[in-house]
C-alpha positions as CSV (number, residue, x, y, z in Angstrom):
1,X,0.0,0.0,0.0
2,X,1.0,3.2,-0.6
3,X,2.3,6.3,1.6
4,X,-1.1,8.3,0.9
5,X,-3.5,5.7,0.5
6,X,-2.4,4.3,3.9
7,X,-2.7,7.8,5.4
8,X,-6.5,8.2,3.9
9,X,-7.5,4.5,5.2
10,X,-6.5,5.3,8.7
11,X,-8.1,8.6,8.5
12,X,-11.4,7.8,7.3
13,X,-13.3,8.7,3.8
14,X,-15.3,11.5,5.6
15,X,-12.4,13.3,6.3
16,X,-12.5,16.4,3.9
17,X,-8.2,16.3,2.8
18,X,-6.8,15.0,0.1
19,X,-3.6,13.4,0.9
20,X,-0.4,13.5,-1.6
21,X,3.2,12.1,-0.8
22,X,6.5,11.7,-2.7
23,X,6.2,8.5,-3.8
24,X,3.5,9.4,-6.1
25,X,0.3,8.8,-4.5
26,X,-2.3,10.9,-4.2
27,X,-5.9,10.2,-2.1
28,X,-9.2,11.3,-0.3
29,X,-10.7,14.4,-1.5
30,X,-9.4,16.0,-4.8
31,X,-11.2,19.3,-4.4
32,X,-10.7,19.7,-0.7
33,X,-9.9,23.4,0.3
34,X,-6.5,21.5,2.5
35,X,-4.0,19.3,1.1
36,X,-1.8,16.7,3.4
37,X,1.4,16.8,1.2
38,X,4.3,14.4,2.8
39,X,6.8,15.5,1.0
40,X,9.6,13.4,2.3
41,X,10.7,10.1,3.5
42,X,12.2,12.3,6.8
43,X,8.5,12.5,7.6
44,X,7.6,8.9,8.2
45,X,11.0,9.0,10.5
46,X,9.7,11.7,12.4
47,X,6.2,10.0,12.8
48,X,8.5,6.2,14.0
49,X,10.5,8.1,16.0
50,X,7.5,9.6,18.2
51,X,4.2,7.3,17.2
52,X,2.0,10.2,18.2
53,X,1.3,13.8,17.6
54,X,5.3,14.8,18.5
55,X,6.2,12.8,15.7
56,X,3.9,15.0,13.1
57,X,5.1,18.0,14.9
58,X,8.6,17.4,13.8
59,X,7.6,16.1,10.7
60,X,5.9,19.4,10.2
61,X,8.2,21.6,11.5
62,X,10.9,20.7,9.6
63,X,9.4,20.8,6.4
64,X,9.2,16.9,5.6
65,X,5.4,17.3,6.1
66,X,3.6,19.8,4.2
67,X,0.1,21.3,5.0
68,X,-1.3,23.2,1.7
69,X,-4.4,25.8,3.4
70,X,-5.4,27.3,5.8
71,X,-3.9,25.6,9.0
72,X,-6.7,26.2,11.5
73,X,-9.2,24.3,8.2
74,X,-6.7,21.4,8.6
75,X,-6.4,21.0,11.8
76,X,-10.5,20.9,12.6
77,X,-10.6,18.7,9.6
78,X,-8.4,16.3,10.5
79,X,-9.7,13.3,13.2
80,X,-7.7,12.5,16.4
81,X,-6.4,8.7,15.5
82,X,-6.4,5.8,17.9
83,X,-4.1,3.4,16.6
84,X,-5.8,0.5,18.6
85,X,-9.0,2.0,16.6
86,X,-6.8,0.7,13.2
87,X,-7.8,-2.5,11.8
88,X,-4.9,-5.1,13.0
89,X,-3.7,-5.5,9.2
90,X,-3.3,-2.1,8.4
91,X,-1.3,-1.4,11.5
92,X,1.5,-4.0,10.5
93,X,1.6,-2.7,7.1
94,X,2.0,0.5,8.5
95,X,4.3,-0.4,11.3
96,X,6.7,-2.2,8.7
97,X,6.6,1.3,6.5
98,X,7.7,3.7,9.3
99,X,10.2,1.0,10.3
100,X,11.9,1.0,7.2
101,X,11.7,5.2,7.2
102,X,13.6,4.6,10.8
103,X,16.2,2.5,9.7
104,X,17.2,4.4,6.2
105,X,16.6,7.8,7.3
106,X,17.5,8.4,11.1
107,X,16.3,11.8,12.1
108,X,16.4,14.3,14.9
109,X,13.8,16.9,17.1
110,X,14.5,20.1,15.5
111,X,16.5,22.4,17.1
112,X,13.0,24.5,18.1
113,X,12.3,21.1,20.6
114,X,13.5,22.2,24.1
115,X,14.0,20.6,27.3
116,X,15.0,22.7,30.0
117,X,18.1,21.8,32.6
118,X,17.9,22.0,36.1
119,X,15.1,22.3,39.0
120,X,11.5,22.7,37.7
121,X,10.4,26.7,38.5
122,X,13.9,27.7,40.5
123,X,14.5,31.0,38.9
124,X,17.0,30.2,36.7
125,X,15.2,28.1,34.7
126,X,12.4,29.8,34.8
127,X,13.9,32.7,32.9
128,X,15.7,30.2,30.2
129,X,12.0,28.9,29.3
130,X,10.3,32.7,29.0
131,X,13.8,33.8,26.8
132,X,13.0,30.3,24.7
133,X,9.4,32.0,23.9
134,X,9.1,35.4,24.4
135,X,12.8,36.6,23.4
136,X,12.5,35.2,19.8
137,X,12.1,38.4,17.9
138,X,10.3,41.9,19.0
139,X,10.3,42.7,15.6
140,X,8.4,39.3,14.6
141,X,6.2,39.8,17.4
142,X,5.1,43.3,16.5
143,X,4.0,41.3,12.5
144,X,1.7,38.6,15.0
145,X,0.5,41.0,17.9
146,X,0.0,44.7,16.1
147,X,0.6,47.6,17.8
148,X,-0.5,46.5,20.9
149,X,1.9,43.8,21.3
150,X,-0.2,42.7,23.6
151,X,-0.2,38.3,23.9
152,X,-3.1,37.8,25.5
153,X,-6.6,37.2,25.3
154,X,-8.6,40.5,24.1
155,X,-12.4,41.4,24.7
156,X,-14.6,41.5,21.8
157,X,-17.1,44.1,23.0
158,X,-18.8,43.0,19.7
159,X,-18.4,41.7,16.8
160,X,-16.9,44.3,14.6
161,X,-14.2,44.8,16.9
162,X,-10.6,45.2,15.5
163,X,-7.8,43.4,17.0
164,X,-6.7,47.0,18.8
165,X,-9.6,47.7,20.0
166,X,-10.0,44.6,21.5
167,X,-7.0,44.7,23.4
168,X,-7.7,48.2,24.3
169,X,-11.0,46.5,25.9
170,X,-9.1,44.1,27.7
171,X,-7.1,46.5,29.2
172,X,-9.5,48.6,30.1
173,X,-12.1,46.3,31.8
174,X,-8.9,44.9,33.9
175,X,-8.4,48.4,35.5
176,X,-12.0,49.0,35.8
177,X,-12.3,45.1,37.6
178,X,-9.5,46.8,39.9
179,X,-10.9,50.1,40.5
180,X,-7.7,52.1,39.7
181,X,-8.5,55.7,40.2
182,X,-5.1,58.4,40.1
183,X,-2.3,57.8,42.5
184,X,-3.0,54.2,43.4
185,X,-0.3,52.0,42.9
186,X,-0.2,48.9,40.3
187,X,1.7,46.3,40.2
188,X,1.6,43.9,37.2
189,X,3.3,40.7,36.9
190,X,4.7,38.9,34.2
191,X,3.8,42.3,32.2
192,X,4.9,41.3,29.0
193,X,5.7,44.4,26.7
194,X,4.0,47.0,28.9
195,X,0.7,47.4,27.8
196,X,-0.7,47.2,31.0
197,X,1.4,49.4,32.7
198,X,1.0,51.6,30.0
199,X,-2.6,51.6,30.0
200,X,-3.1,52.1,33.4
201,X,-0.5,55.0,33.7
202,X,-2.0,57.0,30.8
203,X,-5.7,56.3,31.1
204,X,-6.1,56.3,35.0
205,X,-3.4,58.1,36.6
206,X,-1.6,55.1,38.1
207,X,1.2,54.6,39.1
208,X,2.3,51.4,37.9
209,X,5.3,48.9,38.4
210,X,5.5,46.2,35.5
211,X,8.3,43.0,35.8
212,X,9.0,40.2,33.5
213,X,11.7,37.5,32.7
214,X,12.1,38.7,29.3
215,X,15.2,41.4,28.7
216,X,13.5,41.7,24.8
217,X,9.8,42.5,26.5
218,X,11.6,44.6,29.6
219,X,13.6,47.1,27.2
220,X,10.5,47.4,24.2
221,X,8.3,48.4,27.3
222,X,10.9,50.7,28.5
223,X,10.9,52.6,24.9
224,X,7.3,52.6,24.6
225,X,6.9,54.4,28.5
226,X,9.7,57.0,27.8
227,X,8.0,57.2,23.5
228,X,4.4,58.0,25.6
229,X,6.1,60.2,28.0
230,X,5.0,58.5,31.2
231,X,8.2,57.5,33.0
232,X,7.2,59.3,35.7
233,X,4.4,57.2,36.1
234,X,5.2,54.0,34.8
235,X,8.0,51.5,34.5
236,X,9.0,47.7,33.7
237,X,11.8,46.2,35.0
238,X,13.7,42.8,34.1
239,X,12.9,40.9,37.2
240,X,11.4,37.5,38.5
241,X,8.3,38.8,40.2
242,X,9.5,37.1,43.1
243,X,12.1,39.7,43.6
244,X,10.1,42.6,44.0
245,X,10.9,44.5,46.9
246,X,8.0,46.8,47.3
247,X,4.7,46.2,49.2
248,X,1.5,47.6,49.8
249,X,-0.1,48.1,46.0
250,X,-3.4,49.0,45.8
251,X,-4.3,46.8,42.9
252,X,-2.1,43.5,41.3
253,X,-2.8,42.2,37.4
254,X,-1.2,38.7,36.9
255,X,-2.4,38.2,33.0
256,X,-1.2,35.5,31.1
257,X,1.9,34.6,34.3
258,X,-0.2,31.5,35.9
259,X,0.5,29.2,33.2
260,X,4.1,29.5,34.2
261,X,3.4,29.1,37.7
262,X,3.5,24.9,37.6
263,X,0.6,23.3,40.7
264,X,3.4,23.0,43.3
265,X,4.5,26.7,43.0
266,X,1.0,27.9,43.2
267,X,0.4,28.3,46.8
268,X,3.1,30.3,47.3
269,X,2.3,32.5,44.4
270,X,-0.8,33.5,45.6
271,X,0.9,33.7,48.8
272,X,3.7,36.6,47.8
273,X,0.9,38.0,45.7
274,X,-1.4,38.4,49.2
275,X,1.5,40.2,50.7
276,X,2.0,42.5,48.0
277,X,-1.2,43.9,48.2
278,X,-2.7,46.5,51.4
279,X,-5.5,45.7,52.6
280,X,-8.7,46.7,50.9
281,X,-6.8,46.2,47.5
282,X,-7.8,44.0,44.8
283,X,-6.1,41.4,42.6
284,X,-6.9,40.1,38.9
285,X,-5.8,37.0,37.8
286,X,-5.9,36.2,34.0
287,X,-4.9,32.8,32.6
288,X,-5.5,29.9,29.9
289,X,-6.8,27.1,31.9
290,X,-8.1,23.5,31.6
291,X,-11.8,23.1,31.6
292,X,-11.8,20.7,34.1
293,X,-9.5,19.1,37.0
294,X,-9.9,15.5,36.3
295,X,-6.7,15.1,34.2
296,X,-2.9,15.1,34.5
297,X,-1.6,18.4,33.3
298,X,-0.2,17.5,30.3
299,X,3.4,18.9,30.3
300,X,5.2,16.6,27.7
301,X,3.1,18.0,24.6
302,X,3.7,19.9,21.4
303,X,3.0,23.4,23.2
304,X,5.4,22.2,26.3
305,X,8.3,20.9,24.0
306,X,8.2,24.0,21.2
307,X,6.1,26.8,22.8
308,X,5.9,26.8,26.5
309,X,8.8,25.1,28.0
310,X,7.3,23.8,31.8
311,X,4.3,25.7,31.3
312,X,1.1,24.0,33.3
313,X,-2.8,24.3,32.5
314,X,-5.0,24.1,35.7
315,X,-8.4,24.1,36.1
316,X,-10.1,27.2,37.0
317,X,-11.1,25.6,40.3
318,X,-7.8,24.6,41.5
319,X,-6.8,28.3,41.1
320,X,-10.3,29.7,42.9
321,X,-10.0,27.3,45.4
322,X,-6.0,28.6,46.5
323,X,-6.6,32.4,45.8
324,X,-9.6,31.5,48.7
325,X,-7.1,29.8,50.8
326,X,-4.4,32.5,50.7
327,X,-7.0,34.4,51.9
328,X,-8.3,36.0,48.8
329,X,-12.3,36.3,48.9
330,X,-13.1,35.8,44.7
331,X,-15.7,38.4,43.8
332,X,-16.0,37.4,40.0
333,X,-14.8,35.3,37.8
334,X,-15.4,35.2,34.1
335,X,-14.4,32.7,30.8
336,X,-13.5,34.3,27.8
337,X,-12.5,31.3,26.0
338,X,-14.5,32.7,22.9
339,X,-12.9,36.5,23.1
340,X,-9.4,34.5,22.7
341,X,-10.6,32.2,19.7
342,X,-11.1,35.7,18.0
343,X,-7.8,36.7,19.4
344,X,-6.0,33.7,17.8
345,X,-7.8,34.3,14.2
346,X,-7.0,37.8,14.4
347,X,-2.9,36.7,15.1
348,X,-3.0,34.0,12.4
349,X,-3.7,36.2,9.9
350,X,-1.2,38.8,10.9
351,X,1.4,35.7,10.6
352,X,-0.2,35.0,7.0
353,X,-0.1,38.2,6.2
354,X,3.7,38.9,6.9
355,X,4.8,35.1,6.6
356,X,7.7,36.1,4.2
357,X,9.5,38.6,6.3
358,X,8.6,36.2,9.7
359,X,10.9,33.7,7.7
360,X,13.4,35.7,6.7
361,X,13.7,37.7,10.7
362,X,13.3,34.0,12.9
363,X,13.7,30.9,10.1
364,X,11.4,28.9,8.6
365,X,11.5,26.3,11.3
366,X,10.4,28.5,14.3
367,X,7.7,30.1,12.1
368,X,6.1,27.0,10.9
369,X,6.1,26.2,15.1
370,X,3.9,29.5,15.6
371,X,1.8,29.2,12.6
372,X,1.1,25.3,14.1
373,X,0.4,26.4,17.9
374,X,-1.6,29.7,17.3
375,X,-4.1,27.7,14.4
376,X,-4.3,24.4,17.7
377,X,-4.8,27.1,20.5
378,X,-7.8,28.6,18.3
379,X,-9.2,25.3,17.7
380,X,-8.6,24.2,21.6
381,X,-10.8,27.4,22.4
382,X,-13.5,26.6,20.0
383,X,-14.0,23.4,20.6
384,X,-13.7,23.8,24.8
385,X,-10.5,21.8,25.5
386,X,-8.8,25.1,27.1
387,X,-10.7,28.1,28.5
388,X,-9.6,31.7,29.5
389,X,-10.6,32.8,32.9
390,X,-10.3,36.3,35.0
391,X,-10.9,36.0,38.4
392,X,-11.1,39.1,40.7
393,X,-10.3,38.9,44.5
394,X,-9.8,41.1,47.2
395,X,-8.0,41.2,50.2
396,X,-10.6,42.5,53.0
397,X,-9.7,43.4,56.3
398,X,-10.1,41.4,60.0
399,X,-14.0,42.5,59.7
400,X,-14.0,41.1,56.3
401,X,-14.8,44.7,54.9
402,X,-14.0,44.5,51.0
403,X,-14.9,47.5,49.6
404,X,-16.7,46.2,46.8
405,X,-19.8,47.5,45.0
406,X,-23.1,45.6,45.6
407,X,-23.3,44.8,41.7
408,X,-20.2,44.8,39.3
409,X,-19.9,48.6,38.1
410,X,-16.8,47.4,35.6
């Protein structure tokens, strides 16, 4: 049997892709809008030397596998495949195929595949795995973010909203969720490039403190404060959040930081995080999650290996239930797992749209790994398999006076 007559028999006729591969063969759907194009032997190497998703990864990655349309259409297209679901004879012929692909063509993980040295969330390794992601390129995250260089979730207030205005949105309903009025003090963690802290400084009067792991994110947001003229207001430093000396802020945003946090580090997250904060003041925590607790986080996957080295998905109850504990009283909680489905479209197509000069600034390897992982965190969002939640505490005082409207005024 053939490479893509093999392929199209384990996937199934319904499956609307039509499958090609160098040795000729060509099968399923000829007028599908994707085509599955295997365009090396490398490919069924990668796929022996990992038998799962990993092994398409690199197959992809690398170039050996090719997908022709839109990524995101692929990947919804494409079923999840058991290999105890194949028929018994179809997996030895298959079996024997990659063999052979193993033995005549040995391959490696790309270089993008990273495992990290050291102990799990000490500091120094916690700033080697945000460098791996977040120092790749300002310039190629400006072509995927806009000019809000904002990477995270944005709120569709409807939908006609552009990608800016949505993360202007986001912004905004964060300081209004944290009542920041002029002269309160902010502190945001794991900042990214600023926009926060720039936000809250211009719009509200703030002052605001912003730190991250990233030198490329700490010196961008640096420009951008002293280009806006705030830097008497706002700043970001290069720092682990857990070395900030300063206490008693009137308001702390974590957004988009918990999924580095790891389940064993989280207590005493919230923990520092409580004794940042004065009394009275409020914290808003903003994070990808699982949808549920009843699984192992999965932290040997495609998005742990290439994308978020250590990174950790918990379930929004895990992290209500320990912000309660710290002594955090929740007030609201919100998922806006749809708002960051439109987020990931919107970034797609930026990639699309300058995929030639995001080749040419971080190599055709690293930007084939962002086109794969921003179309599979859509599709994760869509279909429910990962959520995005904000949940608001407060820190109330020995009466357990919170200061909090009767109704949400944000």
């Amino acid at each position: 049997m053939r490479i893509a007559e093999a392929i199209y028999e384990v996937t199934g006729p319904e499956v609307p892709v039509e499958f090609v591969a160098y040795d000729g063969s060509r099968a399923g759907a000829p007028d599908a809008e994707v085509r599955v194009d295997v365009r090396s032997p490398l490919a069924l190497s990668h796929i022996a030397s990992a038998p799962n998703s990993l092994g398409l990864v690199r197959a992809y990655v690398t170039g050996a596998l090719e997908i022709v349309g839109d990524m995101y259409t692929a990947l919804a297209a494409l079923p999840e495949v058991r290999l105890r679901e194949v028929p018994a004879s179809l997996r030895v012929k298959l079996a024997a195929k990659l063999a052979g692909a193993r033995l005549l063509w040995p391959t490696r993980p790309p270089k993008q595949e990273r495992r990290l040295a050291g102990e799990r969330h000490s500091r120094m390794r916690d700033a080697e795995a945000i460098s791996h992601h977040y120092d790749v390129s300002n310039k190629f995250y400006e072509w995927v973010l806009g000019p809000s260089m904002a990477y995270t979730c944005a709120v569709y207030e409807n939908e006609n909203f552009t990608l800016e205005e949505a993360q202007y949105a986001k912004h905004d309903l964060v300081a209004r969720k944290l009542a920041l009025r002029p002269g309160m003090r902010l502190l945001d963690v794991g900042c990214g490039w600023g926009g926060m802290v720039i936000h809250a400084a211009k719009h509200y009067g703030v002052q605001a403190l912003g730190v991250t792991l990233s030198a490329n994110q700490a010196e961008y947001a640096q420009k951008r404060i002293a280009q806006e003229g705030l830097g008497d207001l706002a700043e970001v430093r290069h720092l682990d959040y857990r070395a900030v000396r300063e206490t008693d802020f009137d308001a702390i945003s974590s957004i988009g930081l918990t999924e580095h946090i790891g389940d064993a580090n989280l207590a005493s997250y919230f923990d520092l995080l409580y004794s940042k904060l004065r009394t009275g003041g409020r914290i808003l925590n903003h994070c990808i999650t699982r949808p549920d607790n009843l699984r192992d986080a999965q932290t040997r996957s495609f998005i742990n290996r290439y994308v978020f080295p250590d990174g950790e998905l918990l379930g929004p109850g895990r992290i209500l239930s320990q912000m309660h504990d710290t002594g955090f009283e929740v007030r609201h909680e919100e998922n806006l797992r749809e708002h960051y489905a439109r987020t990931l479209a919107a970034w797609c197509a930026n990639l699309e749209r300058h995929w030639a000069e995001a080749v040419q600034e971080v190599g055709p390897h690293t930007a084939r790994v962002w086109r794969l992982y921003m179309a599979g965190s859509r599709l994760g969002f869509d279909r429910n398999w990962i959520q995005l939640h904000q949940i608001l505490g407060v820190k109330t005082d020995s009466r357990g006076y919170s200061g909090m409207p009767l109704r949400p005024d944000w």
